[in-house]
KEKERO-271897 format. One record per residue (C-alpha): residue in one letter; x, y, z. Coordinates in steps of 0.5 Angstrom, whole numbers, plus 500, padded with zeros to 3 digits. Example, Ala and Ser with C-alpha at 12.3 -4.5 7.8 and 13.67 -1.06 7.14 Angstrom:
BEGIN
<drengu a <525 491 516>> <drengu s <527 498 514>> 
This chain:
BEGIN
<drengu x <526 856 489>> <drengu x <530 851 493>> <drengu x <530 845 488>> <drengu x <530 841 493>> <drengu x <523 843 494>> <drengu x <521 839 488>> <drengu x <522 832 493>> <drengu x <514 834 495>> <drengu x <513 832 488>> <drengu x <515 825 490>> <drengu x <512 824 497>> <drengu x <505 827 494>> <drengu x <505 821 489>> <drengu x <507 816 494>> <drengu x <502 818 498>> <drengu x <496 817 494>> <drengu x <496 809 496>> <drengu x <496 807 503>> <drengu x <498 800 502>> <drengu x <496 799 510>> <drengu x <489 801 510>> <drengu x <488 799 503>> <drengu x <486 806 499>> <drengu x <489 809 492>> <drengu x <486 815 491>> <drengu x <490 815 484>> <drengu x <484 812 479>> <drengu x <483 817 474>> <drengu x <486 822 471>> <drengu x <484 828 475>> <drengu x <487 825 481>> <drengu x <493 825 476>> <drengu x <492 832 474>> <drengu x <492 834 482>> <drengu x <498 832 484>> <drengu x <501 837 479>> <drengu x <498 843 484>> <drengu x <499 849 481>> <drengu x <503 846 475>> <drengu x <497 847 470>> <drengu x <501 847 464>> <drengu x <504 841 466>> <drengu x <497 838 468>> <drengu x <494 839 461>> <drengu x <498 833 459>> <drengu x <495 827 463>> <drengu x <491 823 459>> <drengu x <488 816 460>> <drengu x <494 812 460>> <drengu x <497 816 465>> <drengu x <494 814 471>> <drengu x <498 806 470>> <drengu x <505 810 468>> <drengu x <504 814 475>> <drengu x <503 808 479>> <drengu x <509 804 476>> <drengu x <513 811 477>> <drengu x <509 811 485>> <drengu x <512 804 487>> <drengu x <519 805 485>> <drengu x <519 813 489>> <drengu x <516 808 495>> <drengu x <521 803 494>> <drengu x <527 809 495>> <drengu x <524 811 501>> <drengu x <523 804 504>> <drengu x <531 802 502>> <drengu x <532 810 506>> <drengu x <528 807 511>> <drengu x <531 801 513>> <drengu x <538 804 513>> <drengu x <539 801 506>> <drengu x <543 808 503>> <drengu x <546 805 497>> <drengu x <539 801 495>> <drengu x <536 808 496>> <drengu x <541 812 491>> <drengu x <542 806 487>> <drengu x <534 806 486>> <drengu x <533 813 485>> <drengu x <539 814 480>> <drengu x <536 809 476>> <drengu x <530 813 475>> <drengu x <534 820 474>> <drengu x <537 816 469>> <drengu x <530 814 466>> <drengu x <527 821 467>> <drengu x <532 827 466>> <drengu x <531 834 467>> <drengu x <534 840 465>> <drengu x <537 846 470>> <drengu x <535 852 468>> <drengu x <535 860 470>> <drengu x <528 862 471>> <drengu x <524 868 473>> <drengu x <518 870 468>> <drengu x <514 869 474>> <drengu x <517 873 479>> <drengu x <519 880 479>> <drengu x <522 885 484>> <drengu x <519 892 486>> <drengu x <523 895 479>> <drengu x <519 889 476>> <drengu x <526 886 474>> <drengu x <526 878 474>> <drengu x <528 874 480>> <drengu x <533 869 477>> <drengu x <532 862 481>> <drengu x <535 855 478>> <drengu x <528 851 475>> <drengu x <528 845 473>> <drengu x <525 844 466>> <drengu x <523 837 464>> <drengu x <522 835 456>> <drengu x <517 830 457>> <drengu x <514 825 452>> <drengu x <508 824 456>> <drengu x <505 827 463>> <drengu x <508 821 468>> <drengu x <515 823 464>> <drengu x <515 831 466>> <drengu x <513 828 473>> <drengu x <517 822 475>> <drengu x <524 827 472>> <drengu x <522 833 478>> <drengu x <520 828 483>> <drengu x <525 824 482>> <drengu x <531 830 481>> <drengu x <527 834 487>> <drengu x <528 827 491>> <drengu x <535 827 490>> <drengu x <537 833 490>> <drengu x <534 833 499>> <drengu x <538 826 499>> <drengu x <543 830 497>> <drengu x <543 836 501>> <drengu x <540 833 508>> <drengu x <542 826 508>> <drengu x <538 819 506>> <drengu x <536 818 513>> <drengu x <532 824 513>> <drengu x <527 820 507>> <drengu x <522 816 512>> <drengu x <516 812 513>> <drengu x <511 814 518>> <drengu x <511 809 524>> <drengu x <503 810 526>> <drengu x <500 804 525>> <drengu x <498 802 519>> <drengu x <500 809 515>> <drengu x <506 808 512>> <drengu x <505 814 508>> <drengu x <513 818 507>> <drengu x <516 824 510>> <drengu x <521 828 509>> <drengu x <525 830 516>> <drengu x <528 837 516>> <drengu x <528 837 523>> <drengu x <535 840 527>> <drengu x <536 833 530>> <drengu x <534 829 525>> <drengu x <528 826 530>> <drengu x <522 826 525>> <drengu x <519 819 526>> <drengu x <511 821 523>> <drengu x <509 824 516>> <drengu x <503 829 520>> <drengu x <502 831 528>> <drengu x <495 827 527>> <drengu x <499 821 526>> <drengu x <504 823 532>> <drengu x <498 823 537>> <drengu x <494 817 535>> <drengu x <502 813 537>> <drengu x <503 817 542>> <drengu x <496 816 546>> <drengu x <496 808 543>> <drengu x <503 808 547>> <drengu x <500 812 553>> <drengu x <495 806 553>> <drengu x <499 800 552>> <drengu x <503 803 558>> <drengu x <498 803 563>> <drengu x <495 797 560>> <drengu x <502 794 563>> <drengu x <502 798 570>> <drengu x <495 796 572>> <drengu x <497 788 569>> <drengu x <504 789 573>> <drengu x <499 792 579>> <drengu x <494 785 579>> <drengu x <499 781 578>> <drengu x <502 784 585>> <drengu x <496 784 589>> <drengu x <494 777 586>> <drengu x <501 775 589>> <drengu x <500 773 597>> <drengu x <494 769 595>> <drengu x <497 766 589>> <drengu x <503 764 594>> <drengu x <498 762 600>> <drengu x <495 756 595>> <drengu x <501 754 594>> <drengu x <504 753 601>> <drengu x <498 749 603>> <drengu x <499 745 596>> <drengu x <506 744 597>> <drengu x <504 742 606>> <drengu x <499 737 603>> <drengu x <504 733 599>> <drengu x <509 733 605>> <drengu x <510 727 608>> <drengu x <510 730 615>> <drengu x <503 732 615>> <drengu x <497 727 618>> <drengu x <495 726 612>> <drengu x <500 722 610>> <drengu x <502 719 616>> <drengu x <495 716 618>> <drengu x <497 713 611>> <drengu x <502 709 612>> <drengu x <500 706 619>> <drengu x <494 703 615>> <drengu x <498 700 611>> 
């Protein structure tokens, strides 16, 4: 297994809050134990007292994707240094649970954690998954979704680095709302072209009316 793929860790658990829309599914230990997917093992050991721990680990790994976003590079890595720092981790080669044809072991780097507690064991694969992708593919490859009010965060694989949503459904709805605004701004432009002509009319008759050659203000000064 890639350890970059544990970066997946970080963005599940920045996206159990959207701030945009006001929703955090991250109110109880099961939610907590969720987040660890197939990780059973590691997901027995959250209690209680883990879900304030993963909310205070979740809006730091959301402040490292926000400096990432902002082209604030050095903010981003001096930000999930400090986690690496708090939450260490282990490398080491694993392959109790892989076998090939011959059932021999298929090696693979794992990333072990010694955790004191559950946010412990998931703040250091998150946070070492994290750099490991920041590392390998670039800080601007850690984003923001731009489909208002999302702001959930992605990680961009894309050849071209030209990911800008953190889903396909995000991606449509900001698509069809730019495809709106755009032709809410032709049939505005359209009116304002067609509103013209009279619109300059008026103007004319006004400006003819103030002259001092028109009868009007002729017949005025001779009666005075």
């Amino acid at each position: 297994m890639e350890l970059a793929h544990y970066s997946d860790y970080a963005v599940r658990l920045v996206n159990s809050e959207e701030p945009g829309r006001g929703t955090d599914s991250l109110t109880t230990v099961d939610a907590v134990r969720d987040l660890f997917g197939g990780n059973a093992s590691a997901a027995r050991r959250a209690a209680d007292a883990d879900v304030t721990r993963f909310r205070s680990v979740r809006g730091r790994l959301r402040a490292v994707f926000e400096a990432a976003d902002s082209g604030e590079e050095t903010l981003a890595v001096d930000l999930l240094n400090s986690l690496l720092l708090e939450f260490p981790v282990s490398p080491q080669i694993s392959g109790h649970d892989h076998r090939d044809d011959d059932d021999r072991p298929l090696w693979h780097m794992h990333l072990a954690d010694h955790p004191s507690n559950a946010t412990a064991g998931y703040a250091a694969i998150a946070s070492m998954g994290l750099a490991f992708h920041l590392t390998e593919y670039g800080v601007d490859r850690l984003g923001l979704c731009e489909a208002s009010p999302c702001q959930n965060a992605y990680l961009d694989t894309s050849t071209n680095r030209s990911r800008r949503y953190c889903s396909d459904r995000c991606a449509t709805r900001a698509n069809v709302a730019a495809y709106r605004a755009r032709k809410r701004e032709e049939r505005e432009e359209r009116e304002e072209r067609e509103e013209r002509p009279a619109r300059d009319a008026a103007e004319t008759r006004e400006a003819a009316d103030r002259s001092p050659s028109t009868g009007r203000t002729a017949d005025s000064t001779q009666s005075r």
